[in-house]
N, C-alpha and C positions, 0 to 999 in steps of 0.2 A: 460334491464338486468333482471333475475329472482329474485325472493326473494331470500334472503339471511336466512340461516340458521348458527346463529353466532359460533358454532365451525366447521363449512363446511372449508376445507386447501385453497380453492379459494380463498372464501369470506376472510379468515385471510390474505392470499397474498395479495389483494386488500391492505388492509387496513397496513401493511407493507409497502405494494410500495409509498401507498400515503405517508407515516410517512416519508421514504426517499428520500421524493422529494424537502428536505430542505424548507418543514411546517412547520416555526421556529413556528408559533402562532396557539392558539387553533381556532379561527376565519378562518386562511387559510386552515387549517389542514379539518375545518367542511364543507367548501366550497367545497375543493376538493373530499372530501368523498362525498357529498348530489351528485357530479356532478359524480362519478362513481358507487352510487347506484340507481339512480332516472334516467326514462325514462322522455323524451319528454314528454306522456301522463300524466305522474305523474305529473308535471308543469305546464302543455298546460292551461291556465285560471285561474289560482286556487294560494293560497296563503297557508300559515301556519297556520292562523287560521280561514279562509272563511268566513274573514267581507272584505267588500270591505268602502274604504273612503271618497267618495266623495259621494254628496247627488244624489238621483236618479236613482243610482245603487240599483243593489238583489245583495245580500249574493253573496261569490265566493265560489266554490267546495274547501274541504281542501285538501293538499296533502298530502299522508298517513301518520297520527301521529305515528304511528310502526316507518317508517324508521326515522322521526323526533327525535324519542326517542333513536335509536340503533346510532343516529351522536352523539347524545346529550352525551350521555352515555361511546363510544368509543372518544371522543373527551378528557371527563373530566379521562377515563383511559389511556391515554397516554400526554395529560396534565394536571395532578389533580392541582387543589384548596384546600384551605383550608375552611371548610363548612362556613363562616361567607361569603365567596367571590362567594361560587356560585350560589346563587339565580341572582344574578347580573350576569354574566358568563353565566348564561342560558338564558338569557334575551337578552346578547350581541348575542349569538349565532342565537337565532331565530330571531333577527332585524337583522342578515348579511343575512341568508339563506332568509328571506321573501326579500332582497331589491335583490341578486341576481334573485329569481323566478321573479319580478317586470322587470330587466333591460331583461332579458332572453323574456318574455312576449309583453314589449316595443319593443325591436329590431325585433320581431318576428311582430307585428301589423304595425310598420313602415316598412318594408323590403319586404316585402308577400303581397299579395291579396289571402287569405283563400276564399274568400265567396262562390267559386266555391265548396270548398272542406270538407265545413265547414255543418256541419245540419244545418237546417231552425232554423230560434230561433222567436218565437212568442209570 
């Protein structure tokens, strides 16, 4: 999908249709938005904030903090908080959207054989 320019009538549609797909929670509501702004490429390896956790791993590529901010931001205007709750509430958010990119990532390395299609990595 293209970037989004947030008072583009698309991009507001998007974000409408997802509100109406009985997103009772800010957490489902962000899922489904990341999964109707964010390509494949934006995902493909990479995480939210491009540490990887386990020893013997480099650093992962991050996925673009713009659209991370624009879930972040449209999620808490169509579910606000009260400012005491959403440092926490932001925190939930980005540990939903980084474990979705992980299980997405998982299914994709279990499922596939890339190497073919994949750059050399050295």
């Amino acid at each position: 999908m293209p970037e989004y320019e947030k008072n583009d009538p698309v991009y507001l549609n998007i974000v409408e249709d997802i509100r109406g797909q009985r997103n009772e929670h800010r957490q489902k509501f962000a899922i489904a938005l990341f999964r109707a702004m964010c390509t494949i490429e934006d995902v493909f390896k990479k995480n939210i904030n491009g540490r990887v956790y386990c020893s013997g791993n480099v650093g992962k590529a991050k996925v673009n903090p713009t659209k991370i901010t624009d879930i972040s931001e449209i999620s808490f205007r169509c579910f606000p908080c009260t400012p005491a709750e959403e440092k926490n509430a932001k925190r939930v958010i980005v540990r939903t959207l980084d474990k979705a990119i992980w299980k997405f990532n998982k299914y994709i390395s279990d499922h596939f054989d890339l190497e073919a299609i994949l750059p050399c990595q050295h």
